[in-house]
Steps between C-alpha positions, in 0.01 A plus 500: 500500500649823649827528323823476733883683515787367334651411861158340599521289193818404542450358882208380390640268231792433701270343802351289239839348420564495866213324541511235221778361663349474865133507490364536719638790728399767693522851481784473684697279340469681199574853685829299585595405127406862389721651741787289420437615113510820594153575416343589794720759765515305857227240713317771639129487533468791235737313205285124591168652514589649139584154408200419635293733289643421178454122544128550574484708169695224327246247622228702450622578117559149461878515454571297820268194580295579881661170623878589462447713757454362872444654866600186721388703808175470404425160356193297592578157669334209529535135511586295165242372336451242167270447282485131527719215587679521201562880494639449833779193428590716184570792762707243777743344210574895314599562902691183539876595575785312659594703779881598415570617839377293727820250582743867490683594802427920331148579352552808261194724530403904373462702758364871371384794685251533204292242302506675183866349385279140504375517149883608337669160706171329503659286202805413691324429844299247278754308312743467797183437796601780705298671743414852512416755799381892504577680807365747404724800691 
């Protein structure tokens, strides 16, 4: 394990408590909570990408698990799937909700121009049913 600065360290661990309380985030995400720390200078490509870097070393070095860490651009799609007949009714009654909104003259939705804020009010959006939708610029 190459050893690291005191400044690397200390974004380092601080992405890991970042990260305990949303796993799992992107990059991105992360950048943003570093930033508003302090830690990190601006959003530019150069300050992310150094983000970037020291995750992979954290994950690499074992200090971050791989799968706190996730590119959504990129993910591989594909129809569900069970097991068996069982696997799948388990899967239908953990998804079972009572649709809050559906007799409301308003629906309340998220509307970002970035996904990576998903995983901070991921727990929110949950509890409360609400939708959420990346613009994405």
């Amino acid at each position: 394990m190459r050893s690291k600065s005191k400044d690397s360290l200390r974004l380092i661990e601080t992405a890991k408590d970042i990260l305990t309380a949303i796993k799992p985030a992107s990059v991105r995400a992360v950048g943003y909570q570093l930033f508003i720390r302090g830690l990190i200078p601006d959003m530019s490509k150069a300050s992310t990408n150094k983000v970037s870097e020291q995750l992979k070393w954290a994950r690499e070095n074992q200090v971050i698990p791989w799968d706190w860490i996730v590119d959504e651009t990129r993910g591989r799609q594909r129809e569900p799937q069970w097991e068996d007949r069982e696997a799948f009714a388990r899967a239908v009654k953990a998804s079972y909700r009572i649709d809050r909104w559906s007799r409301r003259k308003v629906v309340i939705e998220v509307w970002s121009e970035k996904g990576t804020v998903r995983g901070t009010i991921k727990p929110l959006m949950r509890k409360n049913g609400i939708g959420f939708q990346p613009a994405h610029g």
